[in-house]
N, CA, C and O atoms as a Tripos MOL2 file, in Angstrom:
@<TRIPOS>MOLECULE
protein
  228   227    57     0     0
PROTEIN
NO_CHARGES

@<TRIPOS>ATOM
      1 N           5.0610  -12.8880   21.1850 N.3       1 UNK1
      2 CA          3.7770  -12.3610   20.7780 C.3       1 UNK1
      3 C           3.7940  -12.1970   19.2600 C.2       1 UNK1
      4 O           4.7710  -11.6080   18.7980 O.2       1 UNK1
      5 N           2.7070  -12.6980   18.2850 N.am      2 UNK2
      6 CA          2.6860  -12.6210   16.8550 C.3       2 UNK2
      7 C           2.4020  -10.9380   16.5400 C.2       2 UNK2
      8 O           1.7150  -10.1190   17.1510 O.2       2 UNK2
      9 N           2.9520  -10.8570   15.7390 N.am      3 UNK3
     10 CA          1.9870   -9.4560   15.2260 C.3       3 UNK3
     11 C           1.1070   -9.6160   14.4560 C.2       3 UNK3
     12 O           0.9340  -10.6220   13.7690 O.2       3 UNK3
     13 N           0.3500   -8.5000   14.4820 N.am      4 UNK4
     14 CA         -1.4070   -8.4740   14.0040 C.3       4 UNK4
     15 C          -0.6370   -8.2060   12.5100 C.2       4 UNK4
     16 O           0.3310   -7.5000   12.2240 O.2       4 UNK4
     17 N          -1.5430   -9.1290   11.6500 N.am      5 UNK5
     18 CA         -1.7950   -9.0150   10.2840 C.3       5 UNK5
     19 C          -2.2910   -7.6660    9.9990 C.2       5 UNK5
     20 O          -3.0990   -7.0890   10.7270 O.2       5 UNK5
     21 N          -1.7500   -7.1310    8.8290 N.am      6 UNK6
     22 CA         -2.3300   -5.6170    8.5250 C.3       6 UNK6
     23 C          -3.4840   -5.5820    7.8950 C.2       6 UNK6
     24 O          -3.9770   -6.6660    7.5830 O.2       6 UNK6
     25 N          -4.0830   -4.5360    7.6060 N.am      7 UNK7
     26 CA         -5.5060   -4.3680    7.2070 C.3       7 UNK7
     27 C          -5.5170   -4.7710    5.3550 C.2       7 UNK7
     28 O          -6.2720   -5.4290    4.6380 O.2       7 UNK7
     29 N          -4.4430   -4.0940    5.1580 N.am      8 UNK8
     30 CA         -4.6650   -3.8830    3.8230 C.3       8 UNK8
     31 C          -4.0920   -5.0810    3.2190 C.2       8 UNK8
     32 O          -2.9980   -5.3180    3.7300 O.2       8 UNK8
     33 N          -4.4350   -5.9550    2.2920 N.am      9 UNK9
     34 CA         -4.3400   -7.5090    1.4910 C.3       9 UNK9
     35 C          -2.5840   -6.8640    0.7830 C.2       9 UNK9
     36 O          -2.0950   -5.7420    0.6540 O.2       9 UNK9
     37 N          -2.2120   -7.9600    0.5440 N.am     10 UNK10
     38 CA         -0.9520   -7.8430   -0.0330 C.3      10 UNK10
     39 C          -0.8590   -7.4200   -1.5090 C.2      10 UNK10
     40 O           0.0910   -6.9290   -2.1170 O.2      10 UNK10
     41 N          -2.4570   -7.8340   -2.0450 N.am     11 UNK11
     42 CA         -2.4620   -7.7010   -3.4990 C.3      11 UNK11
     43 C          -2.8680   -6.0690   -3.6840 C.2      11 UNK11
     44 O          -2.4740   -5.4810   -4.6910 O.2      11 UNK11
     45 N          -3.4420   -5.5680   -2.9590 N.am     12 UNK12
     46 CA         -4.0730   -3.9800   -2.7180 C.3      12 UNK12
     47 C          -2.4450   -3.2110   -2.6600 C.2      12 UNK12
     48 O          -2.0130   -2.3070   -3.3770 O.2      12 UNK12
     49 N          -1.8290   -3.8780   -1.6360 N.am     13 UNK13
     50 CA         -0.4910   -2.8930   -1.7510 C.3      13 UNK13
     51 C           0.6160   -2.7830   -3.2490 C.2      13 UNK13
     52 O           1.2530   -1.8250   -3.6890 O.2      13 UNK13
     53 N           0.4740   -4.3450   -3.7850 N.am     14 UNK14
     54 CA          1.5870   -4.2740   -4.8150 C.3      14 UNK14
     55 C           0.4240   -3.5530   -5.6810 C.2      14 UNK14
     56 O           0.7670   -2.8440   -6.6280 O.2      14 UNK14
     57 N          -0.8510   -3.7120   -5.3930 N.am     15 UNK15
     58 CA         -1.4990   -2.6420   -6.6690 C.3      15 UNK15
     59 C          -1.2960   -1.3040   -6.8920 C.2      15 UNK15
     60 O          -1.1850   -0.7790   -8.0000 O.2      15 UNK15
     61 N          -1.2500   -0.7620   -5.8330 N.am     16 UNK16
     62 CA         -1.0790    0.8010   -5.4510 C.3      16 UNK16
     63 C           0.3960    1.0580   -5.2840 C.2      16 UNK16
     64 O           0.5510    2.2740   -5.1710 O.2      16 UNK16
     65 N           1.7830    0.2810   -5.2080 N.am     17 UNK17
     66 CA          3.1720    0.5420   -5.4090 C.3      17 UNK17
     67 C           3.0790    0.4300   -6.9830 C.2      17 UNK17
     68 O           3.0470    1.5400   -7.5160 O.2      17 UNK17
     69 N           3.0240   -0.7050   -7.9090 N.am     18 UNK18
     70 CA          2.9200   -0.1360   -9.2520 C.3      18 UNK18
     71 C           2.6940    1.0740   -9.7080 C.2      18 UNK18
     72 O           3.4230    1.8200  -10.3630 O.2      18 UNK18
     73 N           0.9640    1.2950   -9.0650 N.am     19 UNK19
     74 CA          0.2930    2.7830   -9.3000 C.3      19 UNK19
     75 C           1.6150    4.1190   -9.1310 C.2      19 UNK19
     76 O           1.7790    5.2230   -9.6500 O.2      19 UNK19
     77 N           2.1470    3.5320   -8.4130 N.am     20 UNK20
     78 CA          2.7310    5.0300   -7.9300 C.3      20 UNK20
     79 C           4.0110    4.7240   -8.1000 C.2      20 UNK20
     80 O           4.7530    5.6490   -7.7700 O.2      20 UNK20
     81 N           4.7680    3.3840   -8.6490 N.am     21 UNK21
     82 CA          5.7050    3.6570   -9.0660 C.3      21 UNK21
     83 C           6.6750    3.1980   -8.3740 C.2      21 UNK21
     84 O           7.7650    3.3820   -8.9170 O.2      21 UNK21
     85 N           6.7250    2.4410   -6.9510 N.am     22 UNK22
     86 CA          7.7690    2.0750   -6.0070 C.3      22 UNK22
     87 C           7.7020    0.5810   -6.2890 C.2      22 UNK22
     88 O           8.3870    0.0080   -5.4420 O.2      22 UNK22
     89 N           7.2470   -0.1290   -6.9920 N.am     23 UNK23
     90 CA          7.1880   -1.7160   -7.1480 C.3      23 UNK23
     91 C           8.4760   -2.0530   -7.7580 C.2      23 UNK23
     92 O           8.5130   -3.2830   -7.7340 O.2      23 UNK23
     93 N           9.5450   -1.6140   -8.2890 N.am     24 UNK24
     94 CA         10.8560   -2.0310   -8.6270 C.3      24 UNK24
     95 C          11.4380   -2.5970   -7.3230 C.2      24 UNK24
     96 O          11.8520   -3.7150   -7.0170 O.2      24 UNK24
     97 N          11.2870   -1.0520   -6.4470 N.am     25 UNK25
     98 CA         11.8780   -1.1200   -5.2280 C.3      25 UNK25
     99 C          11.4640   -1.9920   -4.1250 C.2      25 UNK25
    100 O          12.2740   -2.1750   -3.2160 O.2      25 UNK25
    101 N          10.1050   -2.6600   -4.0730 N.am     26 UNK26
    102 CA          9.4580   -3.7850   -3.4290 C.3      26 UNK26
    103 C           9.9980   -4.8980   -3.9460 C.2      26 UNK26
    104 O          10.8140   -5.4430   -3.2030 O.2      26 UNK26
    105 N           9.7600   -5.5220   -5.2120 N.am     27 UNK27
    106 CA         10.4220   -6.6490   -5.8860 C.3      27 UNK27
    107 C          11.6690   -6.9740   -5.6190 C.2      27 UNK27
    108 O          11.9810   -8.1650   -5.6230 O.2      27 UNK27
    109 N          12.6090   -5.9850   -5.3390 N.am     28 UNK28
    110 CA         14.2120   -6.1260   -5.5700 C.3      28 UNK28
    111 C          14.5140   -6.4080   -3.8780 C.2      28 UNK28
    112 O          15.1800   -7.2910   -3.3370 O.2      28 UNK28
    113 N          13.7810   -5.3450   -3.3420 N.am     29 UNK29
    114 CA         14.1140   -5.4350   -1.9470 C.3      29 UNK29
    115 C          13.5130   -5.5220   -0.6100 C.2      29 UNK29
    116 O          14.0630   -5.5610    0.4910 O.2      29 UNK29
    117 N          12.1980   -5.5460   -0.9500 N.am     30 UNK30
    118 CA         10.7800   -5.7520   -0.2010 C.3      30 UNK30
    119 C          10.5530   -4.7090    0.1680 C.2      30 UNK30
    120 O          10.9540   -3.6620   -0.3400 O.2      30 UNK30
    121 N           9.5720   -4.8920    1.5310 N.am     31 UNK31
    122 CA          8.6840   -3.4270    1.6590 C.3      31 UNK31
    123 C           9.7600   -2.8530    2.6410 C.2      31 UNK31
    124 O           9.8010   -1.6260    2.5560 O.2      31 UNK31
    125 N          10.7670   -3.4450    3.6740 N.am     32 UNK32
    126 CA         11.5480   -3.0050    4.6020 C.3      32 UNK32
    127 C          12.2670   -1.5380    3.7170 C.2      32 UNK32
    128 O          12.4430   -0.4350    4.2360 O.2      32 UNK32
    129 N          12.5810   -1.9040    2.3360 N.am     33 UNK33
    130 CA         13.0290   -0.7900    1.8360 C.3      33 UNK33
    131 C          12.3790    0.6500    1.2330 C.2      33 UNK33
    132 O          12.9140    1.7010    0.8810 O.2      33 UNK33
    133 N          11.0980    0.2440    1.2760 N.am     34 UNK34
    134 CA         10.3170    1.5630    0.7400 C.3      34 UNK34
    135 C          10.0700    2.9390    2.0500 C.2      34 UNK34
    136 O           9.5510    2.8790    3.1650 O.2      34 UNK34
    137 N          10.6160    3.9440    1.3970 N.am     35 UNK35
    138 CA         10.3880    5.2930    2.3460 C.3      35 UNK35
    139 C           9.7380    5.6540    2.6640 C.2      35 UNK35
    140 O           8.8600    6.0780    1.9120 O.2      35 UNK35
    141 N           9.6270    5.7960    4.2170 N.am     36 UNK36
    142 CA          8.3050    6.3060    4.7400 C.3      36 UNK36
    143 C           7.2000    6.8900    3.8860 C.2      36 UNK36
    144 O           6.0820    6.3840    3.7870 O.2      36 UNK36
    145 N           7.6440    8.1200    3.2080 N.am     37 UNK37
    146 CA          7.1160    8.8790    2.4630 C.3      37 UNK37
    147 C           6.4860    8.2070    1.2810 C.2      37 UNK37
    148 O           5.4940    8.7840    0.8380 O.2      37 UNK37
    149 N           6.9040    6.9700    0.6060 N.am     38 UNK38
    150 CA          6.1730    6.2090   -0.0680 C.3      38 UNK38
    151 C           5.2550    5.7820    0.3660 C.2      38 UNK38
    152 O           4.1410    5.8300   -0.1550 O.2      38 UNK38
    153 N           5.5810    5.1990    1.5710 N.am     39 UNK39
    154 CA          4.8840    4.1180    2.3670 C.3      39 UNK39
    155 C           3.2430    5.1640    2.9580 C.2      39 UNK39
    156 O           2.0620    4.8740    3.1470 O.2      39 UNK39
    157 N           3.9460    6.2230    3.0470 N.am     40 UNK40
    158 CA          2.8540    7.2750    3.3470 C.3      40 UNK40
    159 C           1.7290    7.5410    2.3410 C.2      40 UNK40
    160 O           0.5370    7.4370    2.6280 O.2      40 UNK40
    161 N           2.2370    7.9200    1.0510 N.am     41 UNK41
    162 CA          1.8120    7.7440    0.1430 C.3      41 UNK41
    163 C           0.5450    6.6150   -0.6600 C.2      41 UNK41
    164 O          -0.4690    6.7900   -1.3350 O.2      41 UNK41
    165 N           1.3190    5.4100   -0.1140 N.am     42 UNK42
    166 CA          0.5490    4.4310   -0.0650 C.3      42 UNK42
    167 C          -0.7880    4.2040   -0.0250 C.2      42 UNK42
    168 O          -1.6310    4.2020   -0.9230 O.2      42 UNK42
    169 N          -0.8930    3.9360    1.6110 N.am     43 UNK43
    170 CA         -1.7300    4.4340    2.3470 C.3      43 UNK43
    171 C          -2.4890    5.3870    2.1010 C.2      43 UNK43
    172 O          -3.6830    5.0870    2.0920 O.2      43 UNK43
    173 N          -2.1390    6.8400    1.8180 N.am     44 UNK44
    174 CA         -2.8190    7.8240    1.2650 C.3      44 UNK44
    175 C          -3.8660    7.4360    0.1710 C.2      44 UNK44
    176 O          -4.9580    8.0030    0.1650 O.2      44 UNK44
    177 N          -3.6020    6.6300   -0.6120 N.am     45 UNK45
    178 CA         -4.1720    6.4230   -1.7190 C.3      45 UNK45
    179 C          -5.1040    5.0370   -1.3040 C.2      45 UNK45
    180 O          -6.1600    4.9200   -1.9240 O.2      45 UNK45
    181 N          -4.8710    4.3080   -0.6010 N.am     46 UNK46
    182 CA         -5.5760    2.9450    0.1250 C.3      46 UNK46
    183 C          -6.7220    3.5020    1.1090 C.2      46 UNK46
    184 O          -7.5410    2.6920    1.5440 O.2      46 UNK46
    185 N          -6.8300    5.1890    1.5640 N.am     47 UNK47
    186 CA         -7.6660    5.4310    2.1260 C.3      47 UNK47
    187 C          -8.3060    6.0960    1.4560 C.2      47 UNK47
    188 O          -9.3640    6.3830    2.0160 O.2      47 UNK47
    189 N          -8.1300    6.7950   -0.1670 N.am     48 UNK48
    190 CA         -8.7470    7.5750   -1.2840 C.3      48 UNK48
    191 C          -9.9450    6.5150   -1.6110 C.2      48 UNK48
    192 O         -11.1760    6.5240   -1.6040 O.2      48 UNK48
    193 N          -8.9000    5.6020   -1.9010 N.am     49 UNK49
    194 CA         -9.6460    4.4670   -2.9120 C.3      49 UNK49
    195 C         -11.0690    3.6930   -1.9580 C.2      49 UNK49
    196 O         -12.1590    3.4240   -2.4640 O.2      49 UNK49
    197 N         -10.7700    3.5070   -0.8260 N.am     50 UNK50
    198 CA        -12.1370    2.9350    0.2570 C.3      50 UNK50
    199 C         -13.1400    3.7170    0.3260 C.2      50 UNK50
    200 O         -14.3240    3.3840    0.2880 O.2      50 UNK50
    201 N         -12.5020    5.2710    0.4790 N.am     51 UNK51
    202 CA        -13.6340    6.6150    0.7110 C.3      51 UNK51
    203 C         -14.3270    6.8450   -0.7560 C.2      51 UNK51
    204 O         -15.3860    7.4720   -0.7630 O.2      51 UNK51
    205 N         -13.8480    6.4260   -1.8660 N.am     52 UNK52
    206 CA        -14.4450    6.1580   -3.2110 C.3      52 UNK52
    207 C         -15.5480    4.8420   -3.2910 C.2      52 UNK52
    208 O         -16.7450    4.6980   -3.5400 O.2      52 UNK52
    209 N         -14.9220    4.3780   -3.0930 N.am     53 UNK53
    210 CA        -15.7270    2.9680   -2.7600 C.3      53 UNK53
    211 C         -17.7670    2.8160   -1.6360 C.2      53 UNK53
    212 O         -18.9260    2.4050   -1.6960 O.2      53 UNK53
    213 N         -16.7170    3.5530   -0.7940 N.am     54 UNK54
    214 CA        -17.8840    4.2110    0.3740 C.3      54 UNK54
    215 C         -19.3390    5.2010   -0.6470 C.2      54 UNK54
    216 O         -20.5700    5.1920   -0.6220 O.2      54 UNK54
    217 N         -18.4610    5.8050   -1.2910 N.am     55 UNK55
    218 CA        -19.3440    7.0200   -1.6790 C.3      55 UNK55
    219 C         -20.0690    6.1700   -2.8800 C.2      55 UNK55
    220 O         -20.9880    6.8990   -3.2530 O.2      55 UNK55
    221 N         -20.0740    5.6560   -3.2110 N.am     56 UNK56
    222 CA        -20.4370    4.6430   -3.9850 C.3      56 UNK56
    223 C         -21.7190    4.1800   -3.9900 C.2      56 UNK56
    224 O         -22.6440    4.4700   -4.7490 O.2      56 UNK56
    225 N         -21.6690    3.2210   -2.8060 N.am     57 UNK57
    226 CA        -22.6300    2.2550   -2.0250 C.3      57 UNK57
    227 C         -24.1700    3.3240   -1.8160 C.2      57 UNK57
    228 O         -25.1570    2.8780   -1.2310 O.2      57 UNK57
@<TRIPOS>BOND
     1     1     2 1
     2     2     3 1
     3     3     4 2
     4     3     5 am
     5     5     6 1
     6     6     7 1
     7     7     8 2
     8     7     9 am
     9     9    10 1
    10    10    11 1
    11    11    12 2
    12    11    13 am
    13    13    14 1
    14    14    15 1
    15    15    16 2
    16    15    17 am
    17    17    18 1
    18    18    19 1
    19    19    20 2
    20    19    21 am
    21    21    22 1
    22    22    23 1
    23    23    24 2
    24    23    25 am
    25    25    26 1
    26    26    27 1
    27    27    28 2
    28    27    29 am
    29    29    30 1
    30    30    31 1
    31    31    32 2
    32    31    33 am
    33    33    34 1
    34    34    35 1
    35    35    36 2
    36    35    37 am
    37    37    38 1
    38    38    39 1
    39    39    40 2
    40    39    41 am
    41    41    42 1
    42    42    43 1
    43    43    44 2
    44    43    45 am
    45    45    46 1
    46    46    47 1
    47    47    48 2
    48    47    49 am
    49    49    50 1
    50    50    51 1
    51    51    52 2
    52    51    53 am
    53    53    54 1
    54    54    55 1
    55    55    56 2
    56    55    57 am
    57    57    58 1
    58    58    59 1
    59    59    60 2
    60    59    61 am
    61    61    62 1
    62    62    63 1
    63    63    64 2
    64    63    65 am
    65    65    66 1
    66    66    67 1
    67    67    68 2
    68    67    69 am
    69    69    70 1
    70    70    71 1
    71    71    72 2
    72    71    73 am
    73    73    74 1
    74    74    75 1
    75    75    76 2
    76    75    77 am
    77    77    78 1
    78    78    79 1
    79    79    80 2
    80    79    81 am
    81    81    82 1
    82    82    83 1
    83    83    84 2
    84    83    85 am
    85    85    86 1
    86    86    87 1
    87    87    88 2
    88    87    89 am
    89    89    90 1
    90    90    91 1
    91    91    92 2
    92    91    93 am
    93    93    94 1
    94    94    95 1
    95    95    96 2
    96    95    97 am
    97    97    98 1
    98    98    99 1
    99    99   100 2
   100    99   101 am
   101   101   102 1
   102   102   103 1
   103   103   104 2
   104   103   105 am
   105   105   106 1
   106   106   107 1
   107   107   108 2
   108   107   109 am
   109   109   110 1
   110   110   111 1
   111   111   112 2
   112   111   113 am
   113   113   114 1
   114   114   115 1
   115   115   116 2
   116   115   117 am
   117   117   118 1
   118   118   119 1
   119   119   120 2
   120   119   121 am
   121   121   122 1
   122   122   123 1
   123   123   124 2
   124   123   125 am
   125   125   126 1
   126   126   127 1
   127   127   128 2
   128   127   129 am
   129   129   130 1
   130   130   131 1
   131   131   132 2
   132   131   133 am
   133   133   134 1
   134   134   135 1
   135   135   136 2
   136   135   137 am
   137   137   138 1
   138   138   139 1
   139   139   140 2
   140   139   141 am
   141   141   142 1
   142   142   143 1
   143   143   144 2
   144   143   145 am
   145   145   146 1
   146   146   147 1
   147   147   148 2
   148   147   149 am
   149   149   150 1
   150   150   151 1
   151   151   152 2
   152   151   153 am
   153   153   154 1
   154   154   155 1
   155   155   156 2
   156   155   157 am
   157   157   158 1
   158   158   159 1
   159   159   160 2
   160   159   161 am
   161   161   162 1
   162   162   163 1
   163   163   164 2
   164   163   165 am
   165   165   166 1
   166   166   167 1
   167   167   168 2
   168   167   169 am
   169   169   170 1
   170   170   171 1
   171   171   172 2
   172   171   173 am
   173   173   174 1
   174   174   175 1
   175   175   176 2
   176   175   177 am
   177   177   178 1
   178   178   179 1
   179   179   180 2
   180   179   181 am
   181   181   182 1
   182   182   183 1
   183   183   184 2
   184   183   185 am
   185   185   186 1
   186   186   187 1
   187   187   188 2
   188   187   189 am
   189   189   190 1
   190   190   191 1
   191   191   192 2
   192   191   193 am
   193   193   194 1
   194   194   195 1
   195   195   196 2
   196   195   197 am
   197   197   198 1
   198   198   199 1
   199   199   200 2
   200   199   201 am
   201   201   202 1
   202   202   203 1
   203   203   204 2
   204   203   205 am
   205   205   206 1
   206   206   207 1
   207   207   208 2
   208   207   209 am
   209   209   210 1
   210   210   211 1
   211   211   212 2
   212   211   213 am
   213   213   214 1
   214   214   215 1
   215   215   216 2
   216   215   217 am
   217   217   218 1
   218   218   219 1
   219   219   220 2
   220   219   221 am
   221   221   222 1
   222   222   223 1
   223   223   224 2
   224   223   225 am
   225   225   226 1
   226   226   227 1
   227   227   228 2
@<TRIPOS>SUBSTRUCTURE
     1 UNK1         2 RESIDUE 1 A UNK
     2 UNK2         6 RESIDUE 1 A UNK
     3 UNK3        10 RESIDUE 1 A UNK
     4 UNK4        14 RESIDUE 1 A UNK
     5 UNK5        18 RESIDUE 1 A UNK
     6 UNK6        22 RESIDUE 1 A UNK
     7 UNK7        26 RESIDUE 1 A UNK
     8 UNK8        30 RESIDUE 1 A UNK
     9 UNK9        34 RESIDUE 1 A UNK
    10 UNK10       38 RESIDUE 1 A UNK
    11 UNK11       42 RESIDUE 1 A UNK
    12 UNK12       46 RESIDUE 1 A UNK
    13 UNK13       50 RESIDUE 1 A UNK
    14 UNK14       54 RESIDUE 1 A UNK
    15 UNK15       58 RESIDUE 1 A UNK
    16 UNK16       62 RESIDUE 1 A UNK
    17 UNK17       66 RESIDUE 1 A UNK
    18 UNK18       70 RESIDUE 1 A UNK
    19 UNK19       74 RESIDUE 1 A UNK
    20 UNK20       78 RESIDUE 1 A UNK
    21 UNK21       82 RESIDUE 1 A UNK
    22 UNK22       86 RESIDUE 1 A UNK
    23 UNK23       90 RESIDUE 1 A UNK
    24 UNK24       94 RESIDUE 1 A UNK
    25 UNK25       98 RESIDUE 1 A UNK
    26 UNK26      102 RESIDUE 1 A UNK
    27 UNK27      106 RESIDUE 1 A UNK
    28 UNK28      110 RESIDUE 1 A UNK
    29 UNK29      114 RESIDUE 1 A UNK
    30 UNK30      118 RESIDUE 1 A UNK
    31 UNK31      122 RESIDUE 1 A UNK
    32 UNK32      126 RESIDUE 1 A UNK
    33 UNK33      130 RESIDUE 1 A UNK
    34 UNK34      134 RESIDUE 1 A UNK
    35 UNK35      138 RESIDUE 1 A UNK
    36 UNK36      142 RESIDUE 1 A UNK
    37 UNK37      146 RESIDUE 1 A UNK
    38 UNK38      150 RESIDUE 1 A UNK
    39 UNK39      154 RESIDUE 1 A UNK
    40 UNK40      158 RESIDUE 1 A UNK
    41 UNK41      162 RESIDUE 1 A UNK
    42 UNK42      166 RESIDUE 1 A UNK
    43 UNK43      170 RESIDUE 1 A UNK
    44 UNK44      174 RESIDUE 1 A UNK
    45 UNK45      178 RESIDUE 1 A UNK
    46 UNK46      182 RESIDUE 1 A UNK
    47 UNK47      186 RESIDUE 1 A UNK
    48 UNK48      190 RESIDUE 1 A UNK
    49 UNK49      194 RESIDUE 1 A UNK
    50 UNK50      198 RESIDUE 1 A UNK
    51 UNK51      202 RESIDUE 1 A UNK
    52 UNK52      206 RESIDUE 1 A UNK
    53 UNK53      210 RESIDUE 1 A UNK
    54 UNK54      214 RESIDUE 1 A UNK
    55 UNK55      218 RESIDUE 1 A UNK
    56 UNK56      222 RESIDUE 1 A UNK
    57 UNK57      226 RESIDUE 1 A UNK
């Protein structure tokens, strides 16, 4: 069985790991290595940035 492609574009994530600072740790070692808590983080900010977006429109 394939797994489902994720929501968020690949370019949205390395945008928001720069932002916050974990993109060394992506580059060197991919995303398998970033901590939950980054990874949480992430996200956190990928759902800031849409609800900005939203309020917008």
């Amino acid at each position: 069985m394939s797994r489902n492609r994720g929501i968020m574009s690949e370019e949205l994530k390395t945008e928001i790991a720069k932002e916050l600072g974990v993109y060394n740790t992506v580059s060197k070692e991919g995303w398998g290595s970033v901590s939950s808590r980054d990874c949480g983080n992430i996200v956190k900010k990928a759902i800031e940035m849409a609800e900005r977006n939203l309020a917008s429109k």
